[in-house]
C-alpha positions in Angstrom: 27.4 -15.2 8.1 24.7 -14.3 5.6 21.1 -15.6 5.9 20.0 -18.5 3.9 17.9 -17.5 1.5 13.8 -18.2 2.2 12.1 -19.9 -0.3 10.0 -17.6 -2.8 8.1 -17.7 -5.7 8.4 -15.4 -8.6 6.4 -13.9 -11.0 6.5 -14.2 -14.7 7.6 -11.0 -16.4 4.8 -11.8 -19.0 1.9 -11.4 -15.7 2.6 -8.2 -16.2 2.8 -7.3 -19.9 0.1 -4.5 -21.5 -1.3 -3.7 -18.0 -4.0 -0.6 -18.7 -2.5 2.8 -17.5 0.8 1.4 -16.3 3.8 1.9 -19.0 6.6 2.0 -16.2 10.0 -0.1 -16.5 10.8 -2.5 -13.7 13.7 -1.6 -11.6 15.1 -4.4 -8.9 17.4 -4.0 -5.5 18.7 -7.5 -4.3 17.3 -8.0 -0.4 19.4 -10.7 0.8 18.8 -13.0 -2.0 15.2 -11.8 -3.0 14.5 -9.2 -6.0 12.6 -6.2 -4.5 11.0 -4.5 -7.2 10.5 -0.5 -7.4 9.3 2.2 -10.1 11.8 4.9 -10.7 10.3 7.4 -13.0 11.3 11.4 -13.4 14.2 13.3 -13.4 17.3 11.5 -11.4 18.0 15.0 -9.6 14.7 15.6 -8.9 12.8 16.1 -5.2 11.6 12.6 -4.4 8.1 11.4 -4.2 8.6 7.9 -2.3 5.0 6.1 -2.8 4.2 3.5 -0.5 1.9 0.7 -0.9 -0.2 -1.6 1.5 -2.2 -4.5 1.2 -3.1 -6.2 -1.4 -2.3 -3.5 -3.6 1.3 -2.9 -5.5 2.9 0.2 -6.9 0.4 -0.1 -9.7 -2.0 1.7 -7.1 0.1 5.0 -7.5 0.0 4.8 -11.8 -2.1 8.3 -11.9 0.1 10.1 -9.4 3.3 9.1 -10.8 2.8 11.3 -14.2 2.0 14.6 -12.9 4.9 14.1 -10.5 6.7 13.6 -12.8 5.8 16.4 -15.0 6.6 18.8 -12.0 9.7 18.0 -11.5 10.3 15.2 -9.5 11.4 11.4 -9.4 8.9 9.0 -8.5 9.9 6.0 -6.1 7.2 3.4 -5.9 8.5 -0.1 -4.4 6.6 -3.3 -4.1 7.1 -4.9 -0.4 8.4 -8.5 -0.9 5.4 -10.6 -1.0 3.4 -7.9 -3.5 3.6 -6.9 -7.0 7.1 -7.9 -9.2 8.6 -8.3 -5.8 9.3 -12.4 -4.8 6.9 -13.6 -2.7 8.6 -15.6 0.5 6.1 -18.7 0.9 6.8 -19.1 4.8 4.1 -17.3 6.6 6.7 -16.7 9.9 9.0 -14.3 7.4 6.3 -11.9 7.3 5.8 -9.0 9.9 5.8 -4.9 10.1 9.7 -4.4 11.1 10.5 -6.9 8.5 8.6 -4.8 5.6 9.7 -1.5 7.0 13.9 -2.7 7.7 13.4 -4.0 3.7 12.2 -0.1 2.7 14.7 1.4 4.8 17.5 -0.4 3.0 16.0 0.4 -0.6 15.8 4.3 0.7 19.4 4.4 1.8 20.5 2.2 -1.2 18.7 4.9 -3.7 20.0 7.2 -1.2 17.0 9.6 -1.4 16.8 12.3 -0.1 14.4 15.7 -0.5 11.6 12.8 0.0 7.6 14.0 -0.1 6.1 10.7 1.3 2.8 9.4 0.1 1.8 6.6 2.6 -1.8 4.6 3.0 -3.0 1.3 4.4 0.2 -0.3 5.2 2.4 2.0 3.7 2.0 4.4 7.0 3.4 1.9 9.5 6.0 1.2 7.0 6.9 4.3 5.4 5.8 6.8 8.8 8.9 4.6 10.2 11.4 6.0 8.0 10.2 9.4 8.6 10.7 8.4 12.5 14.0 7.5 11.6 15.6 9.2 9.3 14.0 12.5 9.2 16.8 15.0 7.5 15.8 12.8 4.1 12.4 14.1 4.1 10.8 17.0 3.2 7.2 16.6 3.0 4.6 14.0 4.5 1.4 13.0 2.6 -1.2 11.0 4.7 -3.9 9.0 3.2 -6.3 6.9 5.1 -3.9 4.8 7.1 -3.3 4.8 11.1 -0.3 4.1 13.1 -1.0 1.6 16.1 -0.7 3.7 19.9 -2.8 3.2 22.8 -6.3 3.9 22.7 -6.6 3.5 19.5 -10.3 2.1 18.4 -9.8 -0.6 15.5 -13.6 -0.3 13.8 -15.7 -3.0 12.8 -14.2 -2.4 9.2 -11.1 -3.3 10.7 -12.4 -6.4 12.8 -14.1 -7.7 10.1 -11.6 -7.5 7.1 -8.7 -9.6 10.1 -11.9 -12.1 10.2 -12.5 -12.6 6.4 -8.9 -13.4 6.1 -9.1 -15.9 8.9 -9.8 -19.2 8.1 -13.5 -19.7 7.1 -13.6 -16.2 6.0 -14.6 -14.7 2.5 -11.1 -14.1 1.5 -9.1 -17.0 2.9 -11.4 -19.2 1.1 -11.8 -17.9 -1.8 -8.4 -16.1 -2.5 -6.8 -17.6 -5.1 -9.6 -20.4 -6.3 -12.9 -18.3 -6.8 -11.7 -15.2 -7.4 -8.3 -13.1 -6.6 -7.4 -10.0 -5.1 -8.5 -8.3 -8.8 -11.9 -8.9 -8.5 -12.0 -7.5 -4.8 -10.2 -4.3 -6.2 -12.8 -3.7 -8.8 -15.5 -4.0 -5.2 -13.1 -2.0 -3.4 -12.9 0.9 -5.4 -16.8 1.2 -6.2 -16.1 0.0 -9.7 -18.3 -2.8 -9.4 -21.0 -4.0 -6.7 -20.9 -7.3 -4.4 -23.6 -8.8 -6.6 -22.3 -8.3 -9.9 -18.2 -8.9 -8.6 -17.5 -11.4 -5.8 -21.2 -12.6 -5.1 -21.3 -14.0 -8.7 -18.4 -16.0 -8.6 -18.5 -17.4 -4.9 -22.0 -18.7 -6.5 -19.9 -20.3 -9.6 -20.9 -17.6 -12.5 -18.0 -15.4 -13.9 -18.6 -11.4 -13.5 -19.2 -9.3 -16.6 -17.3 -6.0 -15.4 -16.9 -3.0 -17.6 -14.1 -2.3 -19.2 -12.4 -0.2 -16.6 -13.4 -2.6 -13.7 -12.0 -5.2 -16.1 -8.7 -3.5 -16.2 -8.0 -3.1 -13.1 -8.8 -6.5 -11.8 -6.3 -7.7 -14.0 -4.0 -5.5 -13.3 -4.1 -6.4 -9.2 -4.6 -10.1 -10.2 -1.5 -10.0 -12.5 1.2 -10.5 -9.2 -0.2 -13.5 -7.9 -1.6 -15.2 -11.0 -0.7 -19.0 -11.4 1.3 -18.6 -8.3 -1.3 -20.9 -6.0 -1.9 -20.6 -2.7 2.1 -20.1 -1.9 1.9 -16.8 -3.9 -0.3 -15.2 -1.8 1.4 -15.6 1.8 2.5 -12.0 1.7 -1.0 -11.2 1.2 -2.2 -13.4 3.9 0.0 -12.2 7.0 -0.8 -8.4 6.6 -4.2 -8.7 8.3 -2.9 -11.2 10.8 -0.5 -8.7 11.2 -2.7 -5.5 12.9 -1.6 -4.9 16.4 -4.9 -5.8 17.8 -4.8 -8.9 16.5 -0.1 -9.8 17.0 0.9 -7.1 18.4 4.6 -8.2 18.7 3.8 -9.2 14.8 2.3 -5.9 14.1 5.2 -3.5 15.6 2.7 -2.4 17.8 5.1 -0.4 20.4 7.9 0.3 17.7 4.5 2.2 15.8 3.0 4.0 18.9 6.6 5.7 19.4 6.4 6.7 15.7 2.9 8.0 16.2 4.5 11.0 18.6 7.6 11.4 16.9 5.0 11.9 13.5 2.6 14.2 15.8 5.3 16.4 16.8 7.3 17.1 13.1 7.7 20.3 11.7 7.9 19.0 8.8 4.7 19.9 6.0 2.2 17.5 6.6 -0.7 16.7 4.3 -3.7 14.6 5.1 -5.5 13.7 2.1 -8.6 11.5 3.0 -11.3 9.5 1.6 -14.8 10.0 3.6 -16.6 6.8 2.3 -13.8 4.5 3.8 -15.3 2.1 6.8 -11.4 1.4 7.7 -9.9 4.2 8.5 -12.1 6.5 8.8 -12.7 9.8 8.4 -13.4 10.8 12.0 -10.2 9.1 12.9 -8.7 11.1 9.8 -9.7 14.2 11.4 -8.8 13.3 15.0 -5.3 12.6 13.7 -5.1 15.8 11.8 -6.4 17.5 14.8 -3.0 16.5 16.7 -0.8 18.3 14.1 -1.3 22.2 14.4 0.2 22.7 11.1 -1.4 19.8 9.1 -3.6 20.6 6.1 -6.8 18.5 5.8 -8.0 17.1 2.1 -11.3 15.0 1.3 -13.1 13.5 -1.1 -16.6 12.6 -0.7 -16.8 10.2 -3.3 -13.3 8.4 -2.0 -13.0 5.0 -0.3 -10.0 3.3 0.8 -7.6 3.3 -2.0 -8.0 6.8 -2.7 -4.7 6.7 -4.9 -6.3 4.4 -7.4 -9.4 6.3 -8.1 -8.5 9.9 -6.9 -4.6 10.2 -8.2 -4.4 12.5 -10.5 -6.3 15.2 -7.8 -4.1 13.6 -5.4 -1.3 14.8 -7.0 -2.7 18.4 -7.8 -3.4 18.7 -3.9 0.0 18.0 -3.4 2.0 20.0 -5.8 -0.3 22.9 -4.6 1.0 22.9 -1.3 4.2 22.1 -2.7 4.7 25.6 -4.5 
């Protein structure tokens, strides 16, 4: 007997129209009732790049990896977990956890059937996408790690960490003020040093509207444009990621399901390519380093100048790293 449907919101088609940088046709894959959205761009019999997102990003994040992929050779995968980007967006906070998101990917990679996969993975997207590599690892070929973690014991969570689970709590900076003040846009235009705290969020928790530059501007609306007019049911997805960290649920979080993946990841022969941002407070890059340390063969990337969402700012070197190692 087949599931009732949850209820869901969707996004207008015309959220997303003339986004900056972002000229990629929607594709869908039906998810027991929900529309799961993903990029497919490049050659149909082309290695795979398989681009996964995390929180409260969408594949828009990957827009300046996609075209030098692309150019080389390959076709570009880049889905939109339910709750994120031009996927529907369940409104019941309980729907929400890490084996849910991951069991969703796994069915778009076996109904795409890819196979050849170089994974790209940060924030979220490690826990979720690191799990397909667990599981199915004669589809892949090539792992690309970007400031992410998978949960295992002993891991130290950072004050980054603590504090970003506490400012979506209620009474925090985010739970308060996302959607209403401001929307996840505006923090993306803080997030990737494209605008300061006093000229972004400050200004319109204190009831001004930011004047941002025109690439700041761009981007806000482009990371604003899933949840716009969708109210606070919109952003559930959003909302249960940070719940979601294992130190917080860590039956929620996949906590044991990720520290099993953590040694299967540590022991692959597989390529493996960590490609880090140093000025990230969340995943640092000590811990980048540590984990790298437990791969013998693992190359080691950095960027100085890179924060958390290296792939937005950083893509196009990204990708020039990658197909390096690739030849």
């Amino acid at each position: 007997m087949t599931s009732a449907v949850p209820p869901f919101v969707r996004t207008p088609d015309a959220n997303f129209d003339g986004l900056a940088e972002f000229p990629f046709a929607p594709h869908y894959f039906d998810i027991d009732g929900l529309r799961m959205h993903y990029l497919d761009e490049g050659p149909a019999d082309g290695p795979v790049a398989l681009m996964v997102h995390g929180m409260p990003t969408w594949s828009y994040l990957y827009r300046h990896i996609i075209p030098p992929m692309v150019a080389a050779g390959y076709r570009c995968i880049a889905p939109d977990h339910i709750g994120f980007g031009r996927s529907d967006k369940v409104t019941e906070p309980g729907w929400y956890d890490i084996a849910r998101h991951t069991a969703n990917l796994r069915r778009l990679v076996e109904h795409l059937d890819l196979r050849d996969v170089t994974i790209f993975v940060q924030d979220w997207g490690g826990p979720t996408g690191l799990a397909q590599v667990a599981t199915m690892p004669d589809r892949f070929a090539r792992l690309v790690i970007m400031n992410t973690w998978l949960h295992h014991d002993g891991y130290e969570y950072t004050p980054g960490i603590r504090n970003w689970i506490s400012q979506n709590q209620p009474g925090g900076l985010f739970r308060d003020h996302v959607p209403g003040t401001f929307g996840w846009g505006l923090m993306m235009t803080l997030a990737t040093r494209r605008a300061t705290p006093q000229d972004s969020v400050m200004v319109a928790v204190q009831g001004g509207t930011p004047s941002l530059p025109p690439d700041a501007e761009a981007v806000r609306a482009a990371y604003d444009a899933p949840f716009a007019g969708l109210g606070e049911p919109g952003v559930t997805g959003p909302r249960q990621f940070p719940l979601s960290i294992p130190v917080h649920d860590h039956a929620r979080g996949n906590g044991d399901t990720q520290a099993a993946h953590f040694e299967v990841i540590n022991a692959t022969q597989l390529p493996v390519h960590f490609v880090w941002g140093l000025a990230d407070n969340v995943f640092t890059g000590e811990w980048g380093l540590a984990w790298h340390a437990r791969i013998p063969h693992a190359t080691w990337d950095s960027f100085d100048d890179a924060a958390h969402f290296l792939q937005d700012t950083h893509g196009a070197r990204i990708a020039d790293i990658v197909l390096g190692y690739a030849r």
